[in-house]
N, C-alpha and C positions, 0 to 999 in steps of 0.2 A: 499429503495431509499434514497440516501440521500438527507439530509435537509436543504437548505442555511442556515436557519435561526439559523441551531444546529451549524454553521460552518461546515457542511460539514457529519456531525455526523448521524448513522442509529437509529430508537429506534427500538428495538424489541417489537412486540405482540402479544401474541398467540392470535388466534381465530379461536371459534368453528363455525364448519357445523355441529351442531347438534341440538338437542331438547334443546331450552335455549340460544343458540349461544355461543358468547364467557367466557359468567357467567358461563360457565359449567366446563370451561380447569378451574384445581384448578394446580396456578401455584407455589404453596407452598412458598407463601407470608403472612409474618405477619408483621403487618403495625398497629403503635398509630396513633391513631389522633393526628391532631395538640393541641397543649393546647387551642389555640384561638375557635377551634371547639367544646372543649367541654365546655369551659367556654358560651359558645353561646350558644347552645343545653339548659345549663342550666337558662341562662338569659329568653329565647323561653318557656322551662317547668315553669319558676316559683319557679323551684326546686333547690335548692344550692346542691342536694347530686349528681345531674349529673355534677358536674363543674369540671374541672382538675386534682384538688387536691383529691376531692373523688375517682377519679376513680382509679388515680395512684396508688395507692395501690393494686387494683385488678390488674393490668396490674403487678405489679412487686411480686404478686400472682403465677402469672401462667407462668411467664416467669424462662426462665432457662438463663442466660444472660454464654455466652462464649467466652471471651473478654476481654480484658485488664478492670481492675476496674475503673469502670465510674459512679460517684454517681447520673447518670442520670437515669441510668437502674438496675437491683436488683443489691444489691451487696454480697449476696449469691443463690448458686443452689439451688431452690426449687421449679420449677415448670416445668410443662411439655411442654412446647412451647420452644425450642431450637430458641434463640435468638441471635445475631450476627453482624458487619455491614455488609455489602456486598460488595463482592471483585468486582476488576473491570475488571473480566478474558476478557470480549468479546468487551474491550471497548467500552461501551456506555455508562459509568457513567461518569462527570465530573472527571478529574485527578487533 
């Protein structure tokens, strides 16, 4: 349906009828946190090894980034998580 509020725009969802409901459809999204969320996280633990900067490196670990070179994301292949941005085939990402 569309959404005034999107201007006009649909957002797609999958959701499940199953055991779990919609936590169940894996809809092969890989997604960081924001940096504010994990700098928070660590402010909450106490802990400075959960904050941003810690973690990034695990995230550019495991990622395989497929992309124009962006010193945001790895900036070599080396991980198993095929990382990417995402197209905007079905229009419903901002253009």
């Amino acid at each position: 349906m569309p959404n005034p509020l999107l201007k006009g725009r649909r957002l797609l969802f999958s959701m499940g009828k199953v055991l779990g409901g919609g936590s169940s459809i894996n809809a092969m999204v890989w997604s960081r946190r924001h940096k504010n969320d994990w700098d928070y996280f660590a402010d909450e633990a106490g802990d400075p090894t959960w904050n941003y900067e810690s973690v990034l490196g695990i995230y550019r670990r495991i990622e395989d980034w497929q992309g124009t070179p962006d010193p945001f994301y790895s900036k070599k292949v080396s991980g198993t998580i095929i990382t990417r941005r995402c197209h905007n085939r079905m229009n419903w990402l901002p253009s």
